[in-house]
Every structure is written in structure tokens, then in C-alpha cells.
C-alpha positions as CSV (number, residue, x, y, z in Angstrom):
1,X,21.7,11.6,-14.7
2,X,17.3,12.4,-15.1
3,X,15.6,10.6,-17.3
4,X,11.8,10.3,-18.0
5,X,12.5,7.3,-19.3
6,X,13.8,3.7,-17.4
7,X,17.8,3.9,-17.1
8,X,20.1,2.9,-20.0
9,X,20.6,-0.9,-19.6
10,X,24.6,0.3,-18.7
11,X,22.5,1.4,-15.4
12,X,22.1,-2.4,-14.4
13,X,25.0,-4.4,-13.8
14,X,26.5,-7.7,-15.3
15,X,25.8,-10.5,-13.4
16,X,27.2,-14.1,-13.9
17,X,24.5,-16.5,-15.0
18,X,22.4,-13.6,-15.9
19,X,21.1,-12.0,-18.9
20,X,19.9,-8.3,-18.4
21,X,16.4,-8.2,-20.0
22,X,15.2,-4.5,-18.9
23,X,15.4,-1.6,-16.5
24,X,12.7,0.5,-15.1
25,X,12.6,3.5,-12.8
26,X,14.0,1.9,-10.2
27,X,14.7,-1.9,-10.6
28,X,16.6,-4.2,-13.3
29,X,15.4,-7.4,-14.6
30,X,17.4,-10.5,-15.3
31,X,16.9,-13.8,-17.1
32,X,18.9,-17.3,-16.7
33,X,21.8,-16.6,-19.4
34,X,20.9,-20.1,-20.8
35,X,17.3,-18.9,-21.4
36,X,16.5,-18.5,-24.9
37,X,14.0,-16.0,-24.6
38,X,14.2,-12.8,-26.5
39,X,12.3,-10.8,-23.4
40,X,10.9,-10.9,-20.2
41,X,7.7,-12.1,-21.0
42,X,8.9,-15.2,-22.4
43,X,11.2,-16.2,-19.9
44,X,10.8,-19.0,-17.7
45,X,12.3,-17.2,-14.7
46,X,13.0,-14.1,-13.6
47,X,15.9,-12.2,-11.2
48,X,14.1,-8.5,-10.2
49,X,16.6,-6.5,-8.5
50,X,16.2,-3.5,-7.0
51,X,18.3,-0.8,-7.4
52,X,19.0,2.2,-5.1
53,X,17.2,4.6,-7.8
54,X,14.8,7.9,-7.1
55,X,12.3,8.4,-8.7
56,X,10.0,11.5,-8.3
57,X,7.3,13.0,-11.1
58,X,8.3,10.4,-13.7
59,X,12.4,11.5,-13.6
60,X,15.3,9.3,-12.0
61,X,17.0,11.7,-9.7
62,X,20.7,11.6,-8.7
63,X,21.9,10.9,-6.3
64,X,20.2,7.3,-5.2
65,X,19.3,6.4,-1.8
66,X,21.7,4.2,0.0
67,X,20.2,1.1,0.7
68,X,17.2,1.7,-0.6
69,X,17.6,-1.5,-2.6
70,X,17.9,-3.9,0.1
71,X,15.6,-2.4,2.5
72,X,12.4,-2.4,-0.3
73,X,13.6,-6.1,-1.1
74,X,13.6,-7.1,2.8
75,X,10.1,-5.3,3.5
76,X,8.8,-6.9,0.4
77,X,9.8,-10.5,1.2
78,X,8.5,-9.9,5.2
79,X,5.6,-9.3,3.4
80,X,5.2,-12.0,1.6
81,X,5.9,-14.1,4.1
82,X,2.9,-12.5,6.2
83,X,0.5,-13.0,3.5
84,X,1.7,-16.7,3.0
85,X,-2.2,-17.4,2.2
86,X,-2.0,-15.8,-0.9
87,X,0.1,-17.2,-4.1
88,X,2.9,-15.4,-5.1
89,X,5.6,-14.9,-7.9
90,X,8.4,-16.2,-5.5
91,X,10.2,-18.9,-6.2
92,X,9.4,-22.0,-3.7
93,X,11.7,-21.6,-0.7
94,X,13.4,-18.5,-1.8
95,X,13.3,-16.8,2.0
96,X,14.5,-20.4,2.8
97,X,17.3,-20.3,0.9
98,X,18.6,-23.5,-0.7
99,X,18.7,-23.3,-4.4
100,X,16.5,-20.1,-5.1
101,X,19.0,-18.1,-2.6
102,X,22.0,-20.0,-4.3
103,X,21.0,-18.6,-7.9
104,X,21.2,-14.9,-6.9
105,X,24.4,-13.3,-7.5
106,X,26.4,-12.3,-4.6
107,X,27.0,-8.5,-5.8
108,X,23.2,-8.1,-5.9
109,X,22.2,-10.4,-2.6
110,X,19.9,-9.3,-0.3
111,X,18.1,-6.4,-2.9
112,X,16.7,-9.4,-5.8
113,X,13.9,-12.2,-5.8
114,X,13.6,-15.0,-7.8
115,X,10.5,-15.2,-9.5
116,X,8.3,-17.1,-11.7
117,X,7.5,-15.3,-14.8
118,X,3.3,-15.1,-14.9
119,X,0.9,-13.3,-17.5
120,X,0.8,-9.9,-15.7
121,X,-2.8,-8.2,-15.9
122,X,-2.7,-4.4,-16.9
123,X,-4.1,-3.8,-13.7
124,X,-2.6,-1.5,-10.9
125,X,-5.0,-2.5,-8.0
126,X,-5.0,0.7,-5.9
127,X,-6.4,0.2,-2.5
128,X,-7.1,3.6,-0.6
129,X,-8.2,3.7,3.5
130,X,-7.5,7.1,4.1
131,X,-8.6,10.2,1.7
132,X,-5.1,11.8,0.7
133,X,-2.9,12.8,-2.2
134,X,-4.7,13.1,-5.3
135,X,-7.8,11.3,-3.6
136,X,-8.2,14.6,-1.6
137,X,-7.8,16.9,-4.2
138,X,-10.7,15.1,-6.4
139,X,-12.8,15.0,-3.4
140,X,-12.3,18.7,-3.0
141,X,-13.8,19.3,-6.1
142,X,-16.6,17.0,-6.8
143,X,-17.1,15.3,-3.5
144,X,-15.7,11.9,-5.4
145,X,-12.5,9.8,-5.1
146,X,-11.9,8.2,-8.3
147,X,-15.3,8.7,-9.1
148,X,-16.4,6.8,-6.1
149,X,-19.3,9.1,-4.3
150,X,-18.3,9.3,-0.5
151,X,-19.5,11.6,2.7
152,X,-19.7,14.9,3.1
153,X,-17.1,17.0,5.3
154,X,-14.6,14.9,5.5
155,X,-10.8,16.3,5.6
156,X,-7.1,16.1,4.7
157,X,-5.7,12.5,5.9
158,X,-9.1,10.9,7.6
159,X,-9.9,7.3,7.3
160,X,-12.4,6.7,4.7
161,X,-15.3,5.2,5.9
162,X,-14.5,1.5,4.1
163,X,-11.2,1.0,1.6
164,X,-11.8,2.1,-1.9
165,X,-10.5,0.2,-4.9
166,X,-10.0,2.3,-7.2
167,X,-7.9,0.9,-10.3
168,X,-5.8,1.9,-12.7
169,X,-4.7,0.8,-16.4
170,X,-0.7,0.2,-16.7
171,X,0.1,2.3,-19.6
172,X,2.7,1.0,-21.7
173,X,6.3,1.9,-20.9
174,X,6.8,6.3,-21.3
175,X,2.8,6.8,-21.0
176,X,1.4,7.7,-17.8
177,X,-0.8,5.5,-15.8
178,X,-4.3,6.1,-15.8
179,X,-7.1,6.0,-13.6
180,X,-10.1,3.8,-14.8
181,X,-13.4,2.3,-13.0
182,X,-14.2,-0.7,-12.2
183,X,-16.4,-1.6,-15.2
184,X,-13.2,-0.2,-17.4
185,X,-11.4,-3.5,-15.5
186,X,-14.1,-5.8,-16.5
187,X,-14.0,-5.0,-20.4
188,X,-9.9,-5.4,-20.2
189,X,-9.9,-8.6,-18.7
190,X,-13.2,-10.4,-18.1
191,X,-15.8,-10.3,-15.1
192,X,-14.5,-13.0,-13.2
193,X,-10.8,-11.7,-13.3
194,X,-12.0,-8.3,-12.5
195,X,-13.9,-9.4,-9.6
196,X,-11.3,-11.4,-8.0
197,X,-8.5,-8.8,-8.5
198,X,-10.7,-6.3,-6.0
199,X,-11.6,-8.8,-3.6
200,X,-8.4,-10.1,-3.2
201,X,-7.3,-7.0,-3.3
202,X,-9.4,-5.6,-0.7
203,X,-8.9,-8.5,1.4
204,X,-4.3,-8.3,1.3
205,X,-5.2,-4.6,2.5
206,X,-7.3,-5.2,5.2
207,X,-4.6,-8.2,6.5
208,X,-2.2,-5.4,6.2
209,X,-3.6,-2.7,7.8
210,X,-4.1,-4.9,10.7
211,X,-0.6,-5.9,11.3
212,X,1.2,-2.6,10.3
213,X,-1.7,-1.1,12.9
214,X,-0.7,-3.3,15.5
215,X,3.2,-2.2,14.8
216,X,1.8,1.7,16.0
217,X,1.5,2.5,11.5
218,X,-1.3,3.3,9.2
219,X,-1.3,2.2,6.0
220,X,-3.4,4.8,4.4
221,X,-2.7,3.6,1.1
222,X,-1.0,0.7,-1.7
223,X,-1.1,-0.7,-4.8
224,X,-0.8,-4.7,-6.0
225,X,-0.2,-6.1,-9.4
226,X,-1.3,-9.2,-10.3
227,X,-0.8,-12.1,-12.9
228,X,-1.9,-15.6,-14.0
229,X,0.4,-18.7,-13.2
230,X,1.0,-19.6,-16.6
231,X,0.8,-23.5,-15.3
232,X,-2.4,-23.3,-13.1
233,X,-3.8,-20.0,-14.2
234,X,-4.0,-19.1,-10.5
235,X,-4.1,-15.5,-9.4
236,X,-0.8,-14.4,-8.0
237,X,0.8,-11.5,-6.2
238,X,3.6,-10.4,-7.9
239,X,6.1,-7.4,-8.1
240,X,6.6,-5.8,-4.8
241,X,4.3,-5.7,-1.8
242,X,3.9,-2.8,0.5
243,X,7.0,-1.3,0.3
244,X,7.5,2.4,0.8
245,X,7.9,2.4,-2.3
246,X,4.5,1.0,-4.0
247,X,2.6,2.5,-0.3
248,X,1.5,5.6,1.9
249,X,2.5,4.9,5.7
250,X,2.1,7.3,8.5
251,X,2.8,7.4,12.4
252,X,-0.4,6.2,14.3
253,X,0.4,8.4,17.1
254,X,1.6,11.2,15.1
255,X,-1.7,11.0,13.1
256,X,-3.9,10.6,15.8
257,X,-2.5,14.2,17.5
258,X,-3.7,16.3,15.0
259,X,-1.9,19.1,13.7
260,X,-1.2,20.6,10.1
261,X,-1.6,18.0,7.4
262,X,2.6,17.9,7.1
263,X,2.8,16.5,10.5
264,X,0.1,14.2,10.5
265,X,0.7,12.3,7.3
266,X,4.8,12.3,7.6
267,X,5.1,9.6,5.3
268,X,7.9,6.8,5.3
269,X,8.8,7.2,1.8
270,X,10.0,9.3,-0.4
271,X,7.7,12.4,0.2
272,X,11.0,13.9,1.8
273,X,12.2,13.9,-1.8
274,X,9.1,15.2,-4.1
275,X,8.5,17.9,-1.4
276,X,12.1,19.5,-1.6
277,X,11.8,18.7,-5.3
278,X,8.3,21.0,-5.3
279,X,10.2,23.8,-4.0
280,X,13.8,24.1,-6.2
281,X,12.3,23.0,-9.3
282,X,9.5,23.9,-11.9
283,X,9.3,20.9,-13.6
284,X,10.4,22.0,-16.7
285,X,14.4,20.9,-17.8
286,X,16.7,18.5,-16.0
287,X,16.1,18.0,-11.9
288,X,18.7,19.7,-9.7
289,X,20.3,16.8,-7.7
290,X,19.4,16.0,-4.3
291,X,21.3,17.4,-1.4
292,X,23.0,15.1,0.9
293,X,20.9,16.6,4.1
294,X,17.6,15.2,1.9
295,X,19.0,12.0,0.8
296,X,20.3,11.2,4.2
297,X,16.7,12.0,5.8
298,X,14.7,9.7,3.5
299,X,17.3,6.7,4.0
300,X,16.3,7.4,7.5
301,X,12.4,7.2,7.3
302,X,12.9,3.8,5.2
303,X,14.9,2.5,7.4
304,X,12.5,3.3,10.1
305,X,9.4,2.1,8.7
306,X,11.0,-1.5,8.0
307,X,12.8,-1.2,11.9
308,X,9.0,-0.4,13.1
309,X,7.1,-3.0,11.2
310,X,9.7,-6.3,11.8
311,X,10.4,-5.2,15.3
């Protein structure tokens, strides 16, 4: 199956104590079966799980990714656990276990969080610290990334000279994303909300960057999303957190030897996936499936990416 739109709730799969609430590309929301709420925003708690989905230029491919689930979930909650400064939607203790481990459901264990439902903001907070992807084609152009003026002469998969926030407005569900400056932030949800969204943004990234650095990566690029505690108003980190999934890592070594562009920025994502997709299919009609050879490569690269960073 290919959809441009999230999966068919038959997609997700029953789980006791649960209530299935809502699937996206790639992961399936739960709330408590008890919970009277009507949706996800009005829950009290939430069970995200992550699904082995692939998705590439807004279609769910077939087949999935082994594993795919669990590794994203693992990377995510390392993460978390790294950036233990910064409020997040986890339940309290979930990586401890206790009674937020006890509440997930064995078939999906190891690939969900717990979380506390906030008040998301319609905010994707892009960070950027190398100029790549679409960054490079806009600065190809007009010598601008996002709008954002930067040096002349720069090329293909350099290191900007400071991380760029460059936002974007979550478009509701079957619209695309777009791109949107930082004033466009400030009329959607207030100066002060704006404000802290990029510094704290800013300031995860750079935390990041050192440690994945230290681990012989680059993280050239991410995005966070953010919401208000709906108890203390407090700005917290939710969804995932620099998985391969939500992030641009290369090879530090493999970057800093030069080369074509392809071998520099070998990405551990999916870019295995949208490349072969580039070449067998037009984008017009239903996606061929994915070969086994290119299913079994990009299992590979996430695998190795959470192997290099936890090591």
C-alpha cells in the first residue's frame, strides 16, 4: 500500500488498555481506553508508537523497514536522556521503568513512549549547521537560505558559518509544511513564545552537535516541536528528538575527505530510499515497492548511526 495520506487506522494495532486515536506517516497514537476523550488533543495521556513505516515525498512505501520502529524510539529516548536539562513530554521515569514502562503494551515495547499530552505550537523549529538539501538549492539561486542572507562561495555540504533557524508552519494534516520567517513565528504565537522556541532551539542543537561530534558524526541538520505543559505552561520538547528520522547525519571522517557530494554527505537515514525512489519513479501514480537489496541497506545505516552515537 502508498498513500499520501497517514495509514488507515487498520494500519495500527489493537492494544489492551489502549484506545487508537490516530495514525500518521509513520507512527500511531494511543489513549488510556478509560479516557473519555474524543481525540488526541484532549487526552490526558498519550502512547506514540512508532511503526516500521517509509515514508518518502509525502507516500508510505511498502515494504517497511525492519526495526525501524525500535531503533527511532531507542535514539529518541538516549536523547532525551542527554538533554535531561530541558523539559520534555515523557512521562516521569519512563526510561526508569516502574509504572510508565508497566503501561506499555508488550507487542509494542521497546518502539512507544509515554507522554504527557501538551498544547503543541504549529512550529517545526528547523535548525540547519551545514548548507544542504533544499538549503543549497535556495542558496544557489539567490545567495539565501530560507531567506536568511549568508556568504558568498560557499558549496555543497559546508558548515555554515553559525546554525540557522529557519522555521516552518505545520500545515494541517494532507497540506504541505511551509517555510516561514521568524517574524511569521511571532504573529502565530506571540514574541515571547517565538523567541524562546529559537533560543532553545538553537541551544538543544549546539548540545547535540557536540556530542554526536564527539561520537566521529555531524549533525548537519534537525527539526524540534514544541508545546506548553498544560499544568505549568512550561516549554517542552516533545515528539521525537534527533532521530534519523526528524535529522541529517553524516560521517565526520567521510565528510572531512572530500569527494563528490554523494560520498561526503552519506546520510544515516532514509536518503538510501528517496534516491532509488528518484530514479524508478516519476512521481506521478502509485510508488513501485522497495527492493529488498534497498530496504536491507537503510536498516543498516540506522542501525549504525544509533551503534555509533550510544557506543
Amino acid at each position: 500500500m502508498t498513500t499520501d495520506t497517514p495509514p488507515p487506522a487498520s494500519a495500527a494495532p489493537e492494544l489492551e488498555g489502549w484506545r487508537h486515536a490516530y495514525s500518521g506517516k509513520v507512527r500511531d497514537l494511543y489513549v488510556p481506553a478509560n479516557d473519555p476523550a474524543t481525540d488526541v488533543a484532549s487526552a490526558g495521556r498519550l502512547l506514540v508508537v512508532a511503526s516500521d513505516r517509509v515514508s518518502a515525498f509525502d507516500h508510505v512505501l511498502e515494504p517497511g523497514i525492519p526495526g525501524k520502529g525500535e531503533l527511532l524510539t531507542t535514539l529518541s529516548l538516549w536523547w532525551f536522556d542527554r538533554l535531561s536539562a530541558v523539559p520534555n513530554h515523557l512521562v516521569p521515569d519512563h526510561s526508569l521503568g516502574d509504572d510508565a514502562r508497566s503501561a506499555i503494551p508488550a507487542a509494542v515495547a521497546g518502539r512507544a513512549m509515554l507522554c504527557k499530552t501538551l498544547d503543541m505550537y504549529p512550529i517545526e523549529c528547523v535548525v540547519r549547521g551545514y548548507l544542504t538539501g533544499s538549503g543549497w538549492k535556495e542558496y544557489q539561486q539567490s545567495q539565501t537560505v530560507c531567506g536568511i542572507r549568508l556568504p558568498a562561495g560557499l558549496a555543497n555540504g559546508d558548515r555554515l558559518p553559525e546554525p540557522l533557524y529557519t522555521p516552518a508552519w505545520k500545515a494541517p494534516m494532507g497540506e504541505h509544511d511551509e517555510n516561514i520567517s521568524f517574524e511569521r513565528t511571532v504573529e502565530l504565537v506571540g514574541a515571547e513564545a517565538a523567541e524562546a522556541l529559537r533560543d532553545l532551539s538553537l541551544s538543544i542543537f549546539r548540545t547535540a552537535t557536540d556530542i554526536a561530534e564527539a561520537a566521529g558524526v555531524i549533525l548537519a541538520d534537525t527539526k524540534f516541536e514544541f508545546g506548553a505543559d498544560r499544568a505549568t505552561g512550561e516549554l517542552t520538547l516533545a515528539d521525537e528528538v534527533l532521530t534519523s528520522d526528524s535529522s541529517r547525519y553524516w560521517d565526520a571522517e567521510t565528510w572531512r575527505a572530500g569527494g563528490t557530494p554523494e560520498e561526503r554527505m552519506a546520510s544515516f537515514d532514509k536518503q538510501i530510499v528517496r534516491d532509488w525512489l528518484s530514479t524508478h519513479w516519476d512521481g506521478t501514480g502509485t510508488p513501485p515497492e522497495l527492493p529488498a537489496d534497498i530496504v536491507e541497506r537503510t536498516a543498516a545505516r540506522y542501525r549504525e548511526l544509533l551503534e555509533r552515537l550510544t557506543a
